[in-house]
C-alpha positions, 0 to 999 in steps of 0.5 A: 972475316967479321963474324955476327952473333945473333940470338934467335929463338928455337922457332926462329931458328927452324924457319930460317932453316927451313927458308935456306933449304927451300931455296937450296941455300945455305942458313949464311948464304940465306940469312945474308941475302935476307938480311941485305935485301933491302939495301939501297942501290947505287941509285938510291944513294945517288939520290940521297946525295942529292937531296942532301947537298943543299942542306950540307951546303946551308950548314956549312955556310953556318945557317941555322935553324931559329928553332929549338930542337924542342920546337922541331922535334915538336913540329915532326911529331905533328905533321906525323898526326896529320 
């Protein structure tokens, strides 16, 4: 089985410690179940498809963009401010 490796502080450490033992699970169990709580359902992924296929169809039809990616990277960068 994979293994990952993550450096936490002392502090951190004594709270990821102290959360696994409130809910009576273990530091992997508690830490894994934290970790994946926030991943997308079936129906999320069902929905990204979805919106993504008419974009994927667009490209590969090969449309494209007039725009530099200066010019949209700028404009993302502006309709973030408004």
């Amino acid at each position: 089985m994979p293994q990952l490796l993550i450096d936490v502080s002392e502090d951190e450490l004594r709270r990821l410690k102290a959360g696994a033992a409130r809910k009576n699970k273990s530091l992997q169990d508690y830490i894994t179940e934290r970790a994946l709580a926030g991943a997308p359902d079936g129906n999320a992924l069902a929905d990204l498809a979805q919106f993504l296929e008419p974009r994927i169809s667009e490209a590969d039809s090969g449309a494209r963009s007039k725009h530099s990616i200066r010019e949209i990277a700028q404009n993302a960068r502006k309709a973030q401010t408004v």
